[in-house]
N, C-alpha and C positions, 0 to 999 in steps of 0.2 A: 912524479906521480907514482904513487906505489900500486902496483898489482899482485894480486895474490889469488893464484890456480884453489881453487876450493872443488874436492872430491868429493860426494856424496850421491847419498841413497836418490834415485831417481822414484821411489815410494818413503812414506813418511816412517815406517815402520808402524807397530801395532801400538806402542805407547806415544801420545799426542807431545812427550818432554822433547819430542827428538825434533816436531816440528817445529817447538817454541825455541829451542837453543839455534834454531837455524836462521829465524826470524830473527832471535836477540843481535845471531852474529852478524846479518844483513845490515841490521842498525847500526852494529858497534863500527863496524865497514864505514857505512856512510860519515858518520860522527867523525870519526878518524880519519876521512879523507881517503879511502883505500879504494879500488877500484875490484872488477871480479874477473877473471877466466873461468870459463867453466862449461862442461858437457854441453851446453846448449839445448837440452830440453825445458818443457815449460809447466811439469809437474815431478812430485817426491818433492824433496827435500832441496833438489836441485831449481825445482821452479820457484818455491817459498823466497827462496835465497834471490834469485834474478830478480822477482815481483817486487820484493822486497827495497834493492838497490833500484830498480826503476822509479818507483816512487818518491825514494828519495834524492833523485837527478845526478845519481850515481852513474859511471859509465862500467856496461856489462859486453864481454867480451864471450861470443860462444862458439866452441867449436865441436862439427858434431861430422861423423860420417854417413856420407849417402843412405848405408843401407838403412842407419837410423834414425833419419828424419821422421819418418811414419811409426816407427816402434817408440821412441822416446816421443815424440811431438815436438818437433824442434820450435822453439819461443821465438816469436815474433815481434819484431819491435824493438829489438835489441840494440847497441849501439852497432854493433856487428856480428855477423854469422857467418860465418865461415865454412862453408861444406868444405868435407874433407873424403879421401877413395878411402882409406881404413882406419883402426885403433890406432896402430903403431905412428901414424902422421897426426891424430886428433893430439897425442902423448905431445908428440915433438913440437908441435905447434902450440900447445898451450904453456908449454916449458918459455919458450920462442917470448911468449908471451908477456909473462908472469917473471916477479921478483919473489913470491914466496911460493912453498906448497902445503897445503894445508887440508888434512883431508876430517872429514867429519864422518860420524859413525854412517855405515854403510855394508853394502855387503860383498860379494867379490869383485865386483868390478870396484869399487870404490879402492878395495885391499890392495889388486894388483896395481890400478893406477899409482900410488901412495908407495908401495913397495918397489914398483919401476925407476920411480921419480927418485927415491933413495940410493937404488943399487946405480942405479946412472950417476949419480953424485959422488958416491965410493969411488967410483973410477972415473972423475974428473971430466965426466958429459952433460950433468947439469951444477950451474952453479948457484940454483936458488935451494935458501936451506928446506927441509922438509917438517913440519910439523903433522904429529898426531893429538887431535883435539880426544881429550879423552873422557870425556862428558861421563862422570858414574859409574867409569872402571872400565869402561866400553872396550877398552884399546888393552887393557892388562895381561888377559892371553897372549895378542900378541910383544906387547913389552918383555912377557917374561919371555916369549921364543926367542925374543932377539939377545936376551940376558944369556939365555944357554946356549946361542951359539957360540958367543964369548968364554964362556965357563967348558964346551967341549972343544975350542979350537977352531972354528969355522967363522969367526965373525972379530978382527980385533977389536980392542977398547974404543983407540982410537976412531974405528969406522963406526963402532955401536956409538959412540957421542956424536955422531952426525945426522941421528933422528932424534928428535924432540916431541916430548908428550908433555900438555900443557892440560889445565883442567880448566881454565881459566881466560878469561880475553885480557884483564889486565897482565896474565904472564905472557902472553903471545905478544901485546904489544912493548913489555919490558925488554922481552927478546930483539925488536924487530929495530927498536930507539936504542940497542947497547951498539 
């Protein structure tokens, strides 16, 4: 059973494409047999995605820390929820978790989840690959920072080919079956 950490906006953002690509990818999830980890709240982008796999008898895995049960609204009904005391254990535990990462457009918390999960993988602390789902050029900025830190010296090749930007669910699934 494959599980895969999905990072996102805990708000839908202001265009309605970001809810519907979240929704699509809850489907293609279920279709595909994939299971969720994920923040454990029960709206944004983050709840779309859970609702989503609930309905379709998908099993949803959440893990959310104490202080943010009441600020996110931690979702109910889940196959498990898991409080946690901070960030730094909600990370490790959903890593713990999950066989892939995969973050979807979002805003900093989404970034540093997704960036944690990478630089952890550089130096051999996680070993699920990471994806950047790049819905519309979303993720570009940061693809190109990660280009130039290759191009000034601060990031090898090698390490930069250890994050993955996919536009696509059939490339993520090409990824996941190679």
């Amino acid at each position: 059973m494959t599980r895969i950490a999905v990072y996102c906006g805990a708000s839908t953002g202001f265009d309605n494409k970001y809810a519907q690509k979240a929704e699509e990818l809850a489907q293609w999830m279920c279709t595909n047999g994939y299971d969720l980890v994920y923040g454990g709240g029960n709206r944004g982008l983050m709840g779309i995605i859970a609702d989503t796999m609930l309905a379709n008898g998908r099993q949803v895995f959440g893990v959310i820390p104490g202080f943010l049960v009441e600020d996110e609204q931690a979702h109910e009904g889940l196959t498990s929820l898991e409080i946690v005391e901070d960030m730094d254990e909600r990370k490790k535990k959903m890593l713990e978790l999950s066989d892939y990462c995969l973050a979807l457009p979002g805003g900093p918390g989404t970034i540093e989840e997704i960036s944690e999960a990478y630089s952890w993988n550089r130096v051999g602390q996680n070993n699920n690959p990471c994806i950047l789902f790049n819905q519309d050029g979303y993720y570009e900025p940061l693809i190109e920072m990660y280009d130039r830190m290759v191009e000034q010296g601060f990031l090898t090749k090698e390490h930069r080919e250890m994050l993955y930007a996919f536009s696509s669910f059939s490339e993520i699934k090409n990824f996941i079956n190679d």
